[in-house]
C-alpha positions in Angstrom: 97.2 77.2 106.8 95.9 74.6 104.8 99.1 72.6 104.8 99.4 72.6 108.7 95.6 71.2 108.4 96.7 68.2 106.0 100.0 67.2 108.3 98.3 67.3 111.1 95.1 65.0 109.3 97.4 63.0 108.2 99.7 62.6 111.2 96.3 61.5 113.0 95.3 59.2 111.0 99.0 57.5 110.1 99.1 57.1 114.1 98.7 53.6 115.0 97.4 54.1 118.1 94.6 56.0 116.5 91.6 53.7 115.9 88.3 54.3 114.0 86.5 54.3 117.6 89.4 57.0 118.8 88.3 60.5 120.4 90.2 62.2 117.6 88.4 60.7 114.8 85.5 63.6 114.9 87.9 65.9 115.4 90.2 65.2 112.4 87.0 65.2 110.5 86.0 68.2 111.0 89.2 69.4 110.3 89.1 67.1 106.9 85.7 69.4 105.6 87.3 72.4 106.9 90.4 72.3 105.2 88.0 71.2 102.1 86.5 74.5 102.5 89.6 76.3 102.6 91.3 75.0 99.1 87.6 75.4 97.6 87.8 78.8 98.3 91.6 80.1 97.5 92.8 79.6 94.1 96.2 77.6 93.8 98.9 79.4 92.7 97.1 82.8 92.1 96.6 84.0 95.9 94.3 86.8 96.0 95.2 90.0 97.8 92.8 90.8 100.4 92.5 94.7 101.4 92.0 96.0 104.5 88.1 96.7 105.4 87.5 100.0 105.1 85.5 101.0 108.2 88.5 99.8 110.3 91.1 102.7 108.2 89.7 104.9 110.9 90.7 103.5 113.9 93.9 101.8 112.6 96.9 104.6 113.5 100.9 103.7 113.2 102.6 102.4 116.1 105.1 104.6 116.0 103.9 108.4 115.5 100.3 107.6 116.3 99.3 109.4 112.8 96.4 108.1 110.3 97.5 105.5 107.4 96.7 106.0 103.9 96.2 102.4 102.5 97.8 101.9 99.0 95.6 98.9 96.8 98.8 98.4 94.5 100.9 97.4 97.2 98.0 96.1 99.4 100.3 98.0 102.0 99.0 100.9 104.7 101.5 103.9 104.6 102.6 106.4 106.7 103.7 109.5 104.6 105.5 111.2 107.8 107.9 108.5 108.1 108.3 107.1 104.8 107.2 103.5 106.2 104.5 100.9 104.5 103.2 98.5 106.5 102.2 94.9 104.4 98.3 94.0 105.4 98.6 89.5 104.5 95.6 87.6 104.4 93.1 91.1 104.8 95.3 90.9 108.1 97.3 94.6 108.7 101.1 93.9 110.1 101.7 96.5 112.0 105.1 95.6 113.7 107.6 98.1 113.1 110.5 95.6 112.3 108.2 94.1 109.3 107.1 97.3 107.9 109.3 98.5 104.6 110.9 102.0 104.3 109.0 103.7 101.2 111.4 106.7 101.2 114.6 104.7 100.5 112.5 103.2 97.6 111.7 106.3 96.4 115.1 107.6 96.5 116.3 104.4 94.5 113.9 105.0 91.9 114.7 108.9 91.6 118.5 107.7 91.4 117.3 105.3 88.5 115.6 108.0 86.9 118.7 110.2 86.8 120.7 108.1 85.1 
């Protein structure tokens, strides 16, 4: 996010036809301080993994069977046990598309064939 902030900063001001006196100019400021705030905050490099709030665990459901998620703070994922799938929650954000989510029970399965061997 804060990259798409610099370019387009940057693509204002490179602009020749933008002028000190141009309409964008308090616009690209404000933009400026906000994307100040934004790499004050975040930590290069080490990008912290933001959970899900917890009051919203009770309302959140999976798309598919309509059952309750378990969230998993290792993975910062939410799981459904039923189906063996594990949603991936970016940016305190929950994805719950079913094409993004990741099959757990293959994983397990993997790791039990390891295990064996």
């Amino acid at each position: 996010m804060q990259n798409v902030y610099r370019k387009l900063v940057l693509n204002v001001i490179r602009s020749r036809k933008t002028s000190i006196h141009s309409p964008f100019v308090p616009a690209v400021r404000k933009l400026q301080c906000s994307a100040l705030r934004l790499s004050a905050d975040g930590v290069k490099g080490n990008e912290q993994k933001k959970g899900v709030d917890a009051s919203l665990l009770e309302y959140l459901v999976c798309p598919l069977s309509k059952k309750p998620l378990r969230y998993e703070a290792l993975t910062n994922e939410l799981i459904n046990e039923e189906l063996g799938i594990a949603y991936p929650i970016v940016d305190g954000i929950p994805n719950m598309i079913p094409q993004d989510a990741r099959m757990t029970r293959k994983d397990e399965q993997t790791r039990r064939d390891n295990a064996e061997d």
